[in-house]
Residue, then its C-alpha position, 0 to 999 in steps of 0.5 A: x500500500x502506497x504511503x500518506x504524504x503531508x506536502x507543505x508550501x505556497x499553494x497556487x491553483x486557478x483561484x487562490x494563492x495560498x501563501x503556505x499551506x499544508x496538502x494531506x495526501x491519503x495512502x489512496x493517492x486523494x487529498x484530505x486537506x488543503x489547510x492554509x497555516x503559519x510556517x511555525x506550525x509545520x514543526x519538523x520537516x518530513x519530506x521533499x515539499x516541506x520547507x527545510x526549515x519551516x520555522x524559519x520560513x516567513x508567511x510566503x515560502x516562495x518569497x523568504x526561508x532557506x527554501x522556496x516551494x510551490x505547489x501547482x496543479x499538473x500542467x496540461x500540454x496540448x501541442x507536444x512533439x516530444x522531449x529526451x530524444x524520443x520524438x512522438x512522430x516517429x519514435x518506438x515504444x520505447x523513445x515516446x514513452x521516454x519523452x512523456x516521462x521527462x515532461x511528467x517529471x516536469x509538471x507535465x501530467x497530461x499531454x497529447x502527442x503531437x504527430x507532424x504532417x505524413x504520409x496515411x500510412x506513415x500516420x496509421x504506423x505511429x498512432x500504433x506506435x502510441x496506442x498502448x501509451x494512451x491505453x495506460x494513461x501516459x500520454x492523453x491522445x494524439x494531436x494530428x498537425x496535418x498534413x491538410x495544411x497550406x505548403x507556403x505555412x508549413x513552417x517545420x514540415x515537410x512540404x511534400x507530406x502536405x496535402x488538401x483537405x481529405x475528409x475520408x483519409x481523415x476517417x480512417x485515421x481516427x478510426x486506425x487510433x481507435x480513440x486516439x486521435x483528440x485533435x486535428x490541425x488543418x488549414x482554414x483554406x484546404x479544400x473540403x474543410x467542411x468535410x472535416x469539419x463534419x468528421x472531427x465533430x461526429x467523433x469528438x475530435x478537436x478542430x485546431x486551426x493553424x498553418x494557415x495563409x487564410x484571410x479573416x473572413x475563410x477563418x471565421x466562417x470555418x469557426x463558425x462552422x465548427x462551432x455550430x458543428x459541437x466541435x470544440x475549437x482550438x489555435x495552433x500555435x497563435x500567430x505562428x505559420x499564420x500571415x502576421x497581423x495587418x491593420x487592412x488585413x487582419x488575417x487568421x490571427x485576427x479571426x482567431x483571437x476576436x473569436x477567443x474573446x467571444x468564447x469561441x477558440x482557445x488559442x495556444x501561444x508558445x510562450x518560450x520567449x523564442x516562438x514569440x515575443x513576450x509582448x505578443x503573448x501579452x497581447x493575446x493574454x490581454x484581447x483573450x483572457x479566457x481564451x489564452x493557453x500555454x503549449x511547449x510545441x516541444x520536439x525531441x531536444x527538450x531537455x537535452x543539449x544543443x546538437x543534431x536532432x530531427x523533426x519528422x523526416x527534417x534534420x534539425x540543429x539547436x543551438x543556444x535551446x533554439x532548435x531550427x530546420x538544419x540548412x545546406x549553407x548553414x544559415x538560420x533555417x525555421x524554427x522547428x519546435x521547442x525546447x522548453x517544459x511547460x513549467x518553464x512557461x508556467x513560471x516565465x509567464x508568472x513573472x508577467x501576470x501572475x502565478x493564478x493567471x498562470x495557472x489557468x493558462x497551463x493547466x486549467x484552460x487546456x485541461x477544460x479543451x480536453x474535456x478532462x474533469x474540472x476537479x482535477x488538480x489540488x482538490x479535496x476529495x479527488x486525486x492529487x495531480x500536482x507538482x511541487x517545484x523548488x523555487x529557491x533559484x528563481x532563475x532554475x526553478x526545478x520540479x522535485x515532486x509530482x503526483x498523476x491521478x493520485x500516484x507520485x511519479x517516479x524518475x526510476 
């Protein structure tokens, strides 16, 4: 039987900023108790999650003590191609399973693996690759980015994997995942949107708009559709391989984000510093409070050095923890995916607009797009699925703890 755990810290959820409590985790893996206190309360430290020295520590553990602790909500990754060499687009077993396991030791507890456009076959391969790490909770799903994109957006892509919008390929694909498939990105312009349009809403699938050279007015008639569809409706990677935002034409950027702010789109923002200007993320924060989430489009050079790598069938170089498309004449090619954790992206947007407002963005909101439950988190009741995170080094912030859906996961 797996032992209680009492974890103490600040504690931050979607609705309040606890500035030290104690979280009571029973032998089951649920939370008894989220009881704010005063640090001298704590007595002796028992374990990892407890300040060093509790009687020490001032009223914000974060703020003031010999160590800092925060405890968050698991994070929920949308948009992830990878991480620790393993790449979920065309990884084994083995290496897809190794990469879901450094983002959950990251905070990361639910994560949908992101394919990149690919031949039908090419596809149907991998989402057997992944079906058993969906079967047992791993990972949450599959997220198809492609290939009914537009070749001139493809970004980081294979240009010769991109095809028009097929309706029936897309079918069969959802039905060769057998559950699988959560969500599916494609251009506002392919030819048949509708069609697929039709086939993610009768199975449930997430329609993500991105890749695009669309104009304002195609993107929001196919939220519209979507939306009138029952699909839920999503961004890819905001402003990303979309025509950037021009006051005569506004494009799909635009369309995304005044649908965001009606409650029609939640529109993902890779928040890393690299993808975007910390003042385009702002933006979007800013025009879509509620319709702004965090995704780390992460590849498989996630938590490893700078060198070579790969992206799909695309070479890839990093360096400096930028990975980009490797060239012949050695110039900067695009960015191809990110290096970043979800945590990092929690705590860099934190520094901006709070650690609530944080929160929200990188567990709450795309936990709310996957439909997983509303009480997951730091709930009395229910599961733990939380990580706390040593906060000590402000600038080094590091992950010691996290708990899935009530089990404590082990970097063994």
């Amino acid at each position: 039987m797996s032992q209680a755990h009492s974890l103490y810290g600040r504690v931050v959820t979607d609705r309040e900023d606890l500035s030290f409590a104690r979280i009571d985790i029973d032998s089951a893996g649920v939370v008894t108790a989220v009881e704010p206190m005063e640090p001298a309360e704590t007595g002796e430290p028992a374990e990892p999650g407890e300040p060093a020295d509790a009687s020490s520590a001032g009223p914000d553990s974060v703020e003031s003590g010999p160590r800092r602790v925060l405890i968050v909500p698991g994070l929920v990754d949308l948009h992830n191609h990878g991480g620790a060499r393993g790449a979920f687009p065309t990884g084994t077993e083995k290496e897809c399973r190794a990469a879901a396991n450094f983002h959950r030791s990251q905070g990361t507890t639910a994560l949908l693996a992101s394919f990149v456009s690919g031949t039908e076959d090419e596809l149907a391969r991998q989402l057997d690759v992944v079906h058993p790490l969906v079967a047992d909770g791993t990972l949450a799903g599959v997220h198809l980015e492609g290939p009914f994109v537009n070749a001139a957006k493809c970004g980081a892509q294979s240009p010769d994997r991109v095809i028009d919008g097929d309706p029936a390929m897309l079918e069969r694909l959802i039905e060769a995942g057998q559950g699988t498939v959560k969500q599916v990105t494609f251009a506002p312009e392919t030819p048949h949107a509708d069609g697929l349009i039709e086939v993610c809403a009768r199975h449930g699938v997430i329609v993500s708009l991105g890749h695009t050279a669309a104009d304002y007015e195609t993107t929001l008639n196919v939220i519209d559709a979507a939306c009138a569809a029952g699909a839920t409706v999503t961004a890819t990677h905001l402003f990303n391989a979309m025509t950037p935002l021009h006051h005569r034409a506004p494009g799909a950027a635009a369309a995304l984000l005044g649908a965001a702010r009606r409650g029609k789109v939640a529109c993902e923002v890779i928040g890393d510093g690299v993808h975007l200007h910390d003042g385009m993320v702002d933006l979007a924060a800013a025009a879509a409070p509620e319709g702004t989430l965090l995704v780390t489009d992460a590849m498989e050079a996630a938590g490893m050095p700078d060198g070579s790598y790969r992206l799909g069938p695309l070479d890839v170089t990093v360096t400096g923890g930028v990975a980009r498309l490797t060239t012949a004449d050695g110039q900067p090619g695009a960015i191809a995916g990110g290096t970043s954790t979800l945590m990092q992206q929690l705590h860099r947007f934190a520094s901006r607009h709070g650690y609530t407002a944080a929160v929200r963005a990188a567990s709450t909101r795309p936990a709310g797009v996957l439909g997983l439950a509303e009480d997951r988190g730091i709930v009395v009741g229910q599961p733990a699925d939380l990580a706390v995170v040593d906060v000590t080094d402000a600038a080094r912030p590091e992950v010691t703890r996290v708990f899935a859906a009530g089990r404590e996961f082990s970097r063994g």
